[in-house]
C-alpha positions in Angstrom: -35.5 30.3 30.3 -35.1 29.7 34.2 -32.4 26.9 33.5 -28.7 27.2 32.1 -26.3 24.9 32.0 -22.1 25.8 31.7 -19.4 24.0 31.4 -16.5 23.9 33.5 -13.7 21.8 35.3 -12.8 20.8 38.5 -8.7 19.7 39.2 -8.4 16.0 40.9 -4.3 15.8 40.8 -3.5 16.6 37.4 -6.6 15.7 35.8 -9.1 17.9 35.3 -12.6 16.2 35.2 -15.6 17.9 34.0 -17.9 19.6 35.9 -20.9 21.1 34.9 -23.0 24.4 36.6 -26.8 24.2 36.6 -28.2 27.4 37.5 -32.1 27.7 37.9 -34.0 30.2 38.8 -37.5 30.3 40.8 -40.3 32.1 42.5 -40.5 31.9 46.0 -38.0 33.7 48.7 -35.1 35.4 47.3 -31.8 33.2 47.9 -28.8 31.7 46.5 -27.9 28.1 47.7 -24.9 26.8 46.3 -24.4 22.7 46.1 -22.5 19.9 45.2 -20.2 19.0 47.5 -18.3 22.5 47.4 -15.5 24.2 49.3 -15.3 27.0 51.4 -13.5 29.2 48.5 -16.1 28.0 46.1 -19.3 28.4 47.8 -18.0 32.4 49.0 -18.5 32.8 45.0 -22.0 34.2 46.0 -20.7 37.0 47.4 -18.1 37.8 44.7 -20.7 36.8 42.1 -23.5 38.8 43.0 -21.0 41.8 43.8 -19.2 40.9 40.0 -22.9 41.0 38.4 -24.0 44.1 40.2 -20.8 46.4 39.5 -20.6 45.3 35.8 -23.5 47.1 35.0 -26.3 43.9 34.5 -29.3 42.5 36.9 -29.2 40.2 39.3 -32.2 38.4 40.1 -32.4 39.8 43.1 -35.8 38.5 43.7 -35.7 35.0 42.7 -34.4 31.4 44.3 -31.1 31.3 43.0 -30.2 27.4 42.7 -26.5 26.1 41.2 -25.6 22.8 41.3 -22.2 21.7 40.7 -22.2 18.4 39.1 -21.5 15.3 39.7 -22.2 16.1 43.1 -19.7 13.4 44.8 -16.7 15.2 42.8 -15.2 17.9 45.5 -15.0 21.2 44.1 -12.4 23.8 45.5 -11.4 27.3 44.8 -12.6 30.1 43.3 -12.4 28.9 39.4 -16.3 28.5 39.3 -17.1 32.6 39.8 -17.2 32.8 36.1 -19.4 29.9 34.8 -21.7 30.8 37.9 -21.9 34.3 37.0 -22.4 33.3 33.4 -25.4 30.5 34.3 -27.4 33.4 36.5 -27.1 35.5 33.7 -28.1 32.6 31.3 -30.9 31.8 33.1 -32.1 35.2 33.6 -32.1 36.1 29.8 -29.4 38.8 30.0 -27.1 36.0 27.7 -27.8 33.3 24.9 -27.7 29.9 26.9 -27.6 28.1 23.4 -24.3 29.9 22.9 -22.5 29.0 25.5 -22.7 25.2 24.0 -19.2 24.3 22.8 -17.3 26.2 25.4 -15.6 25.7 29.0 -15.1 28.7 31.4 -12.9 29.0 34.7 -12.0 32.3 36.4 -11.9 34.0 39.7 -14.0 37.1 39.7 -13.0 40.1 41.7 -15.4 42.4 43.5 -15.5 44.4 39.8 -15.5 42.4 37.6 -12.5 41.8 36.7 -10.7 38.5 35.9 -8.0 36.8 38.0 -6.0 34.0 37.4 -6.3 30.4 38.5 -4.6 27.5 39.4 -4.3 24.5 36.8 -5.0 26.2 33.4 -2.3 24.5 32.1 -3.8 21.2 33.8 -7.1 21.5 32.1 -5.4 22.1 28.6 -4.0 19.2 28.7 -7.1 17.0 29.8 -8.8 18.3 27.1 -5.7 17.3 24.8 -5.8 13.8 26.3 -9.7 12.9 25.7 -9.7 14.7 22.7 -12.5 17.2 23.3 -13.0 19.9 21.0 -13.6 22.8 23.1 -13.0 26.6 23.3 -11.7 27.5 26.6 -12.1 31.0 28.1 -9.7 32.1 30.6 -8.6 34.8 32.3 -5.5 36.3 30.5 -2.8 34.6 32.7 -3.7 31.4 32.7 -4.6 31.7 28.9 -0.9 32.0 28.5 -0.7 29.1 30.2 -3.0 26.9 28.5 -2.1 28.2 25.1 1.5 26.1 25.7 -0.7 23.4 24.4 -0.5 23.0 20.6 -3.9 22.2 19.5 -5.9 24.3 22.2 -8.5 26.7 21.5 -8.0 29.3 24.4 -9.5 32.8 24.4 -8.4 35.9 26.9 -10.8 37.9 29.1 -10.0 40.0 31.2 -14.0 41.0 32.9 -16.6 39.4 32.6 -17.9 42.0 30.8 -15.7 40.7 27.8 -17.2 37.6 28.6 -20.6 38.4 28.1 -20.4 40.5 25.1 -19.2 37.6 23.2 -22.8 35.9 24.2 -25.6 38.5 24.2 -29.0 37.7 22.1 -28.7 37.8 18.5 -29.1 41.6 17.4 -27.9 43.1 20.6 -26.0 46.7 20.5 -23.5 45.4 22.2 -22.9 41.6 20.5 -20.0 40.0 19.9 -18.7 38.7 16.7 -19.5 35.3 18.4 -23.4 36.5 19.0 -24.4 34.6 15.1 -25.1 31.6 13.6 -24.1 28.5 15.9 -21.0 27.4 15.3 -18.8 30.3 14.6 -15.4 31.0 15.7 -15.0 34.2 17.6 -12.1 36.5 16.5 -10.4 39.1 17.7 -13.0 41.9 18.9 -11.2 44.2 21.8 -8.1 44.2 23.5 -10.8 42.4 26.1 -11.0 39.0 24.5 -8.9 37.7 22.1 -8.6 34.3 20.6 -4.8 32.9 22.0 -3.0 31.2 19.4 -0.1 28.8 20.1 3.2 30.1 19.2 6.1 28.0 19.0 8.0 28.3 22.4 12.1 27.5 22.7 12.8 24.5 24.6 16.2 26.1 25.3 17.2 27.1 29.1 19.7 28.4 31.0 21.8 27.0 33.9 24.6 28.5 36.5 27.6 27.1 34.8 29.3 24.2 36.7 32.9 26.0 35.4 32.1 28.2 38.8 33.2 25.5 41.1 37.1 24.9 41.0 38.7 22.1 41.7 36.3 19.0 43.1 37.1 16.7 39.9 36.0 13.4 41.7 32.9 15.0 43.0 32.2 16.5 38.9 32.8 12.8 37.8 29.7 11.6 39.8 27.6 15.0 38.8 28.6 13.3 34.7 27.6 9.6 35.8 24.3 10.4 37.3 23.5 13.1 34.6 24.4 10.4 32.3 22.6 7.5 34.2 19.8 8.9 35.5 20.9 8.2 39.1 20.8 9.4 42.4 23.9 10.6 44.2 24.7 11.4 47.8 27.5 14.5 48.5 29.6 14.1 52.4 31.8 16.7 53.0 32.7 19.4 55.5 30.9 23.2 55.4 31.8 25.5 52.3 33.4 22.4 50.2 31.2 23.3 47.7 28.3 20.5 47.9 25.3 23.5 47.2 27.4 24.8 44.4 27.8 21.2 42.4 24.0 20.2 43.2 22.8 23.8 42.2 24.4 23.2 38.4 23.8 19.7 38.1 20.2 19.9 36.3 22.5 21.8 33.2 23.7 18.6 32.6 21.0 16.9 32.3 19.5 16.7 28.6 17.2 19.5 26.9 13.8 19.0 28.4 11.4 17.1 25.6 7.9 19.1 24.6 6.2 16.5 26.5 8.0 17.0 29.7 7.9 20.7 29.4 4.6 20.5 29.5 4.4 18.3 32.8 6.7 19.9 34.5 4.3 23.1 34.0 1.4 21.6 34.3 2.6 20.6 38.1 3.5 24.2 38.6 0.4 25.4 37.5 -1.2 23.2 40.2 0.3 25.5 43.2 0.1 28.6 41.1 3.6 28.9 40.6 3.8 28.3 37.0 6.1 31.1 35.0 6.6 31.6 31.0 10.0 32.8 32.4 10.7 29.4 33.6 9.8 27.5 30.3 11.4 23.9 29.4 14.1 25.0 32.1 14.6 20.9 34.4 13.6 22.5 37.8 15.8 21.8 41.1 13.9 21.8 44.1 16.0 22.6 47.3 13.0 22.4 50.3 14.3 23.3 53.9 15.4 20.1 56.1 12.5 21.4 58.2 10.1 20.6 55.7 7.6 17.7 56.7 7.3 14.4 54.9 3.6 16.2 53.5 5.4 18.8 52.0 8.3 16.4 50.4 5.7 13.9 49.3 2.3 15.7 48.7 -1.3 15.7 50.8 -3.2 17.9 52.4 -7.4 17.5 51.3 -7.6 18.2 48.3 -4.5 16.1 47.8 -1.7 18.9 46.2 1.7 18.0 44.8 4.6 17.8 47.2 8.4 19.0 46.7 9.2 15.6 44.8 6.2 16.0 42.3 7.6 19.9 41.5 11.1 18.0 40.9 9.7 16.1 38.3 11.9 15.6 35.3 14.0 17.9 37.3 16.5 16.9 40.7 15.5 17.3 44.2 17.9 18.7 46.2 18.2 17.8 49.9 21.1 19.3 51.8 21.6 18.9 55.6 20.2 15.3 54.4 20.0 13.6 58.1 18.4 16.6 59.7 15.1 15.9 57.8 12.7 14.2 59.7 12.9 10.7 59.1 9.4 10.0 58.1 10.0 12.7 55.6 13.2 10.7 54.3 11.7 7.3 54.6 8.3 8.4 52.1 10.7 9.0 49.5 11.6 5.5 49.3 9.2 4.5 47.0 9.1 7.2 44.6 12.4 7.3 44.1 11.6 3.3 42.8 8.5 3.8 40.8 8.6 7.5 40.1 5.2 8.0 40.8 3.5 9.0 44.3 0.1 7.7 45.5 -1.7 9.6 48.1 -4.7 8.4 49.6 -7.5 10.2 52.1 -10.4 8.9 52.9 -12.1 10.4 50.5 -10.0 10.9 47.7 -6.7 9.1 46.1 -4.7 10.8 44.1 -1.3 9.8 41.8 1.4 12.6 40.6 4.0 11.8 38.8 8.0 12.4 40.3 10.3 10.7 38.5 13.3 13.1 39.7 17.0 12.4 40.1 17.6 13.2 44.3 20.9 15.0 45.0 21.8 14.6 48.8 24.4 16.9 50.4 25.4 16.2 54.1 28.1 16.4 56.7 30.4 13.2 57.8 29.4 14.6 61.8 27.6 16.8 63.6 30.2 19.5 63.6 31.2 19.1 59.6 34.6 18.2 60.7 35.4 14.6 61.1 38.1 14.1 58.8 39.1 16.6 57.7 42.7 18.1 57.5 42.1 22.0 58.3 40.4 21.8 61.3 39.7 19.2 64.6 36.5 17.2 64.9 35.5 17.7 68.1 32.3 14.5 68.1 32.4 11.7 70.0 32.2 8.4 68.2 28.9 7.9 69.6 27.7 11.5 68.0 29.1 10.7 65.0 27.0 7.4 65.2 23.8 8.9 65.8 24.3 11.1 63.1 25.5 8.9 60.4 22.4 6.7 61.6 19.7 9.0 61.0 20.2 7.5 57.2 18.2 4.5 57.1 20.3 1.2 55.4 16.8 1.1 53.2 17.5 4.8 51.9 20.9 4.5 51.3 20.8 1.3 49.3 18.7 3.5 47.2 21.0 5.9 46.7 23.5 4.6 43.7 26.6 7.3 43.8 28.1 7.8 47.4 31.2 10.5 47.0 33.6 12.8 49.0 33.6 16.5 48.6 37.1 17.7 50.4 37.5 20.6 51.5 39.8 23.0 48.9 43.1 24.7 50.8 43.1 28.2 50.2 46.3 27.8 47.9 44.9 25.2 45.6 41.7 27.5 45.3 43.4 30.9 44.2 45.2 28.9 41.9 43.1 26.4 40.5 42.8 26.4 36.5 39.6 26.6 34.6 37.1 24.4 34.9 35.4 22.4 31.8 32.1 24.3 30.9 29.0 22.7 31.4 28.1 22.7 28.2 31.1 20.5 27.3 29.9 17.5 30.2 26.3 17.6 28.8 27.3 16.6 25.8 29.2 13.9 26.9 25.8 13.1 29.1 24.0 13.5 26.1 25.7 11.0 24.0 26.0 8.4 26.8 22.1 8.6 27.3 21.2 8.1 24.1 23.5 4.6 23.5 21.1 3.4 26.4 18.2 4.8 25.0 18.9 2.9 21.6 19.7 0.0 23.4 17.3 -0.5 25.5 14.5 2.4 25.2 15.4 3.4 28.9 18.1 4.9 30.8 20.3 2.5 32.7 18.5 3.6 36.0 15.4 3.1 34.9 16.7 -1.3 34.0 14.7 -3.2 36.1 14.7 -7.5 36.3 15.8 -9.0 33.0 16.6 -6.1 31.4 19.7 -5.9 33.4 21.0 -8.8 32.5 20.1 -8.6 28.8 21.9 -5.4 28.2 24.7 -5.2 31.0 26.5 -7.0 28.3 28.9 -7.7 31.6 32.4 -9.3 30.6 33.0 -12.6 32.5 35.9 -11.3 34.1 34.0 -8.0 35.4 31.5 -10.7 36.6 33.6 -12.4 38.5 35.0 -9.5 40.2 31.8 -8.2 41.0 30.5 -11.0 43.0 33.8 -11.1 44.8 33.7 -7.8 46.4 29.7 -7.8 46.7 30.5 -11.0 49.1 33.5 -9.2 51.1 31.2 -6.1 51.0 28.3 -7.7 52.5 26.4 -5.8 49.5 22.6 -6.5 49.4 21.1 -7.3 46.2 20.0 -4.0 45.2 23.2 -2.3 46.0 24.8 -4.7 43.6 22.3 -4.4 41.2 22.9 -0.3 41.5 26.5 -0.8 40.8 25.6 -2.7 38.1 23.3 -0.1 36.6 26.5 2.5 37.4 28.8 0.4 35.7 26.9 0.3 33.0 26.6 4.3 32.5 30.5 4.5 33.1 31.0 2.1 29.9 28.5 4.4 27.8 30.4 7.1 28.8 33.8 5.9 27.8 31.8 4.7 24.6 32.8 0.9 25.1 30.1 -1.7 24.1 30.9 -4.1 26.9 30.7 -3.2 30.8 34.0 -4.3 31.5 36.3 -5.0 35.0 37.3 -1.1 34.9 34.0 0.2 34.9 32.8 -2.3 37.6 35.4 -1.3 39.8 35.2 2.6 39.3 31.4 1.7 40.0 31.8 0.2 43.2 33.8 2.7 44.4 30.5 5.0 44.4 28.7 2.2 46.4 30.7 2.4 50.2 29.3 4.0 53.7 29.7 7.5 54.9 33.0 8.4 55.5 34.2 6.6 58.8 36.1 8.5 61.5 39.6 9.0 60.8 
């Protein structure tokens, strides 16, 4: 048979849509044309291929018209996961395989030069798509990414490590060489070498490990916000001079978060396994990305062709750390405006538009001036007002408004920090966290950031006196409407946290006193 046909997949975001190689073979001048709208790393699989074939020990049709189309032909295609099904459909089409057995499965792998198997990007990603649409498939993988894709419950993943594995499992009935997967249509193939091997889900922890936030002495204001956002889901801005500890408290604040849910382990790796920087090691542990203030509103946000996750997608169900906050660029800072609303980022090409998920909690750490210094009781500021204005300005009112916990971070005298007492554990303030999310959650099915419209005012459950406060100060305050809906939202964490059913005038007023400007100059 001169045709085969393999099955593969092809990432777009994180879904993985189906893709499948048609190899065919011909008389005429010996070639190998490659199409189907196909990327640089994907249409170099000739060489690798034909190199692959050749060193493993089989034929390849050297003297034919080699033709593989990747289809659908408008779906761009892009690295070098197709090696294996193309290797597979040449030697499908040129006998050397059973094409009907290769029915009922999906293959992705890089080949090298030898033969050998190397991992790809998004195994985890296509494990999942095929646990969405509910296809029964057997996946074959190299042995990486298997590991990857076998975190998925109900997937059937099998290890090779050559292709030679590969193609042992598919030879003609009666072959030397078959496979226990060579007979009857249908069967499962077990284990037959240390080769391939059928990957069978094992229960995985969904317990990690954080630094410990008993580490940072002293700093009980700033560790009161660290509970409230943990609590509330909310964002949280840090202002305070060098070495006061900001990096330190954002560094520990995703242990206070609560233990990562199956699903959203399996996001969160599923968006590591889009860059390739997935890790077992890393497993169900909230991830805290801390990017460069160098780093370019395309790397915060995602792009690039193929659209690829940015820094905010990787934070997903995890925080996003951004010290040195007004160095960023401000395009950078303004993008995140809207994720940090809908927890979801759109990009669109011309081509292509693709949505990744990043609902993350943003932890912002910056200096009240240019020099760290301005008010500060150890050592001079040495800005001008109009530095300190240009500075403080970089931050957009738009972003701020979105930020719901604005707090000091003092500097610690050298006295107070030899002799400071022991700090409560982190364990102690998750649970606390803990507890406090999940009144919301039984209240309302959300957490109290997530309250949007009438939900607020259906479960505030605000006491007419705190409501009377409120709009008070909001008037003096010149508050816009988000920012008091954000203090609302606060307020409303701080009364599940003291266990009280009502949000009443103390919690409003410990709230607002998260909601004021950088620290003016003293």
């Amino acid at each position: 048979m001169s045709l085969s046909l393999v099955q593969s997949r092809a990432l777009l975001g994180l879904d993985a849509a189906a893709v499948t190689v048609e190899v065919h073979l011909a008389n005429g001048l010996p070639s190998f044309t490659l199409v189907g709208l196909a990327d640089v790393e994907v249409k170099e699989a000739r060489e690798r291929v034909r190199s692959a074939i050749q060193n493993s020990g089989l034929e390849f049709p050297n003297n034919k018209r080699i033709t593989v189309n990747l289809a659908p032909a408008d779906l761009p295609k892009d690295s070098g996961r197709f090696d294996l099904p193309i290797a597979l459909g040449i030697l499908a089409a040129s006998g050397q395989i059973d094409a009907a057995r290769l029915a009922g499965h999906e293959f992705a792998g890089e080949l090298s030069l030898s033969g050998e198997l190397r991992p790809v990007r998004g195994a985890l990603a296509m494990a999942l798509a095929l646990h969405a649409n509910k296809v029964l498939t057997r996946l074959v993988l190299p042995a990486v990414s298997a590991d990857e894709a076998a975190l998925v419950a109900d997937a059937h993943v099998y290890r090779a490590r050559h292709l030679l594995d590969v193609v042992r499992q598919f030879l003609p009935p009666g072959s030397p060489d078959a496979g226990p997967n060579s007979g009857a249509a249908g069967d499962d193939p077990a284990q037959s070498s240390d080769g391939w091997s059928r990957i069978h889900p094992a229960p995985k922890s969904l317990e990690a490990h954080y630094a410990d936030l008993s580490d940072v002495k002293g700093q009980t204001g700033a560790k009161r916000a660290l509970e409230i956002a943990a609590a509330g889901g909310h964002s949280l801005l840090m202002t305070g001079p060098p070495g006061s500890g900001k990096s330190m408290l954002a560094q520990r604040f995703a242990g206070l978060l609560p233990p990562m849910t199956m699903d959203e382990a399996l996001q969160s790796a599923a968006i590591s396994s889009l860059v390739g920087q997935f890790s077992l090691a890393r497993w169900a542990q909230r991830p805290t990305c801390n990017p460069h203030h160098t780093a370019s509103a395309v790397a915060l946000v995602g792009g690039g062709s193929p659209p690829r996750p940015g820094e905010i997608s990787m934070a997903h169900h995890g925080v996003l750390f951004l010290d040195e906050l007004p160095e960023f660029p401000r395009a950078a800072l303004e993008a995140l405006r809207e994720p940090l609303e809908t927890g979801v980022i759109t990009i669109s090409r011309a081509a292509r538009r693709s949505e990744f998920p990043a609902r993350f909690q943003l932890i912002g750490a910056m200096n009240p001036c240019p020099c760290g210094y301005l008010g500060s009781t150890q050592k001079a500021c040495r800005c001008t007002p109009d530095q300190v204005s240009r500075y403080q300005g970089k931050l957009s009112g738009p972003l701020m408004d979105r930020i719901d916990l604005h707090v000091d971070v003092p500097a610690l005298p050298a006295a107070d920090l030899m002799q400071a007492p022991s700090a409560e554990s982190t364990a102690k303030i998750r649970e606390r966290c803990v507890v406090a999310r999940q009144r919301a959650l039984e209240r309302q099915g959300v957490s109290n950031h997530a309250l949007q419209g009438k939900q607020i005012d259906t479960h505030l459950l605000l006491d007419e006196a705190a409501g009377k406060f409120l709009n008070v100060a909001a008037a003096r305050l010149g508050w816009s409407a988000r920012s008091t809906h954000r203090a609302l939202k606060v307020a409303r964490t701080i009364a599940d946290l003291a266990g009280a059913t009502h949000t009443q005038v103390t919690h409003v007023a410990e709230a607002m006193q998260y909601r004021r400007a950088v620290s003016p100059r003293t």
